[in-house]
MIDOSE-1310 file (N, C-alpha, C; in nm, 2 decimals, decimal comma, always signed):
residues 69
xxxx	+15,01/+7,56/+15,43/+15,01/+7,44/+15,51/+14,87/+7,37/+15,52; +14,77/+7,47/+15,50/+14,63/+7,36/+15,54/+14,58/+7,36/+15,38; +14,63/+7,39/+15,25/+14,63/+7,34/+15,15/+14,69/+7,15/+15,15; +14,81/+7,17/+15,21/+14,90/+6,99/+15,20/+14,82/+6,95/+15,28
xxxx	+14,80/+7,02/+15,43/+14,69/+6,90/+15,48/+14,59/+6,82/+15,44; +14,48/+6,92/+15,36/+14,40/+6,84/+15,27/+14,45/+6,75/+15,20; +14,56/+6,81/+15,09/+14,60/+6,73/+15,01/+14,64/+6,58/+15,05; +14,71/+6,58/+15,17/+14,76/+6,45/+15,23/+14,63/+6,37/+15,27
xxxx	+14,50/+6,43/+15,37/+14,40/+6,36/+15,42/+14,36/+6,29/+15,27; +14,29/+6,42/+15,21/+14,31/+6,33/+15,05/+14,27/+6,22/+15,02; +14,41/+6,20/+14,98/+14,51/+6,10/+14,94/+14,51/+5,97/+15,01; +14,53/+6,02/+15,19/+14,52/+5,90/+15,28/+14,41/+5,84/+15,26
xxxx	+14,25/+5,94/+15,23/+14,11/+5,88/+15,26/+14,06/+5,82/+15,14; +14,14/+5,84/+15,02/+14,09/+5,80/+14,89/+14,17/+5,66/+14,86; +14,22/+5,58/+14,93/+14,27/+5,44/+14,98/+14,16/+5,36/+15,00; +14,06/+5,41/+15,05/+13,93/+5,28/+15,09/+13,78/+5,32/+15,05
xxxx	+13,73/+5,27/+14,99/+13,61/+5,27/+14,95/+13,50/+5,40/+15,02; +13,51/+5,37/+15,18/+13,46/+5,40/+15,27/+13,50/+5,55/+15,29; +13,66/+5,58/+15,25/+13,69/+5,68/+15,26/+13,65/+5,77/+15,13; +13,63/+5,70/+15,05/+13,59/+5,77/+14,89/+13,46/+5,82/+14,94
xxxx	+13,38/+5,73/+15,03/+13,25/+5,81/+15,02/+13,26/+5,94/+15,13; +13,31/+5,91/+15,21/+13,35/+6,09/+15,27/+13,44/+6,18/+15,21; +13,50/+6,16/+15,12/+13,52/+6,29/+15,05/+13,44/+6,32/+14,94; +13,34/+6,22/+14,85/+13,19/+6,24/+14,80/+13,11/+6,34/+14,86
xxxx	+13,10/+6,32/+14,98/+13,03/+6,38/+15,10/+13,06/+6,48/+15,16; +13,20/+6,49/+15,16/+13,24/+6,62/+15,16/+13,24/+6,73/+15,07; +13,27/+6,69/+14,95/+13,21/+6,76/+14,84/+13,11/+6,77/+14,77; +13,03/+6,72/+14,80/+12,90/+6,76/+14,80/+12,84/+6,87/+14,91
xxxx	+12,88/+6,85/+15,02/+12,82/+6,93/+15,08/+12,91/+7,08/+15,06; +13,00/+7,07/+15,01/+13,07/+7,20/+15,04/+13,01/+7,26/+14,89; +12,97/+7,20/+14,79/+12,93/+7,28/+14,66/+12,77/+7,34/+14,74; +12,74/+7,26/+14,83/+12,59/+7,29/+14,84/+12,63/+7,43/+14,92
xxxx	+12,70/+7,40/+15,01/+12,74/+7,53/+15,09/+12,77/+7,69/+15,02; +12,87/+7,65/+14,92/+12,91/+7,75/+14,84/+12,83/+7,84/+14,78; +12,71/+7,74/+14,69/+12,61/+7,75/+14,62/+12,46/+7,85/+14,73; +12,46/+7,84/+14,85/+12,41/+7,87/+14,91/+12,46/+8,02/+14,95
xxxx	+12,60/+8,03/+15,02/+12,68/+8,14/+15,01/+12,69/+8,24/+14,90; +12,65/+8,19/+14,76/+12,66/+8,28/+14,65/+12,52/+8,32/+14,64; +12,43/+8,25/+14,68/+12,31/+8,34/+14,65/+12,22/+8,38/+14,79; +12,26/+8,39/+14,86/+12,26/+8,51/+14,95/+12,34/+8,58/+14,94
xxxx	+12,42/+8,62/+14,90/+12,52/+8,74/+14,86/+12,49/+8,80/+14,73; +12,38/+8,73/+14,64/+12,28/+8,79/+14,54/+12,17/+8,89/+14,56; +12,12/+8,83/+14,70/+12,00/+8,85/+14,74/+12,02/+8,98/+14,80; +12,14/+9,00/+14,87/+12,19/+9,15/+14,94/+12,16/+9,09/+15,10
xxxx	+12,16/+8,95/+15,09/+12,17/+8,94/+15,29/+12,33/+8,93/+15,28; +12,35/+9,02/+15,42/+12,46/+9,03/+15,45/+12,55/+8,87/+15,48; +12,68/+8,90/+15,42/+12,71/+8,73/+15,41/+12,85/+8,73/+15,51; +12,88/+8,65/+15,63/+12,94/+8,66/+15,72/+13,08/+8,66/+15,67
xxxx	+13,15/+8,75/+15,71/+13,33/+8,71/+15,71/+13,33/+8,70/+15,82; +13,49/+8,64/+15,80/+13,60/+8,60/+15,90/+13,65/+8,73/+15,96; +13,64/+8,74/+16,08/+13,73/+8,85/+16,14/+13,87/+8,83/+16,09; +13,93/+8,94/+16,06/+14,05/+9,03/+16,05/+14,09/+9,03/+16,12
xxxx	+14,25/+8,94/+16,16/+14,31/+8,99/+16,31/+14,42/+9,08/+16,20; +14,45/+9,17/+16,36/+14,56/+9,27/+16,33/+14,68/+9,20/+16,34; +14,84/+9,27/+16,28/+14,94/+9,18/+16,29/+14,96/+9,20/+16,46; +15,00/+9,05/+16,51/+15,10/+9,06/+16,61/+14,98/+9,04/+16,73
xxxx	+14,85/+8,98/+16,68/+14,76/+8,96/+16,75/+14,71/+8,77/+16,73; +14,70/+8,78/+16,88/+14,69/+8,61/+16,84/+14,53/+8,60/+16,85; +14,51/+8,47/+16,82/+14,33/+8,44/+16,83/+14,32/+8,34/+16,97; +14,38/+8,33/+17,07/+14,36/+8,25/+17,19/+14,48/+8,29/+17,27
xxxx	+14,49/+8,29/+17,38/+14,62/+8,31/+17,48/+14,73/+8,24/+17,50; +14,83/+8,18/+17,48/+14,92/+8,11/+17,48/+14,91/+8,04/+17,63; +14,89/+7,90/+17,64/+14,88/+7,88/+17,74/+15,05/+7,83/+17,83; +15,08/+7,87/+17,93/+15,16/+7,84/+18,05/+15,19/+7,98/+18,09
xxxx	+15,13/+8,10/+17,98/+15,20/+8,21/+18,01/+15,08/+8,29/+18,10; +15,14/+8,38/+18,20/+15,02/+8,39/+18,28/+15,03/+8,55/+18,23; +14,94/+8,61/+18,24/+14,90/+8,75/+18,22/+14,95/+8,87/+18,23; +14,93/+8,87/+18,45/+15,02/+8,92/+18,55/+15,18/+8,90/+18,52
x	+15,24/+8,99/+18,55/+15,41/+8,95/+18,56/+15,47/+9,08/+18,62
């Protein structure tokens, strides 16, 4: 799902000029990022992951539901 999301923003943002330059911008910074991430992971500094949720675990509380019951 957050693969087509992009895909669609995309698409939508590559319609106007303005929009061409923020996804330039975006890709640029993300090779810079990447490029940065690969060599501290050279260097041996530890390089952050994503926590691991377990199954059947959420990442925030469902809100209306109360706790207590």
């Amino acid at each position: 799902m957050r693969k087509f999301f992009k895909f669609v923003m995309a698409r939508w943002l590559a319609r106007t000029p303005i929009g061409l330059a923020v996804l330039a911008a975006g890709w640029v910074l993300g090779r810079w990022r990447r490029r940065r991430v690969q060599q501290e992971g050279q260097r041996g500094t530890p390089v952050r992951e994503r926590p691991v949720r377990q199954e059947g675990q959420r990442s925030r509380p469902v809100r209306g539901r109360s706790r207590r019951r």
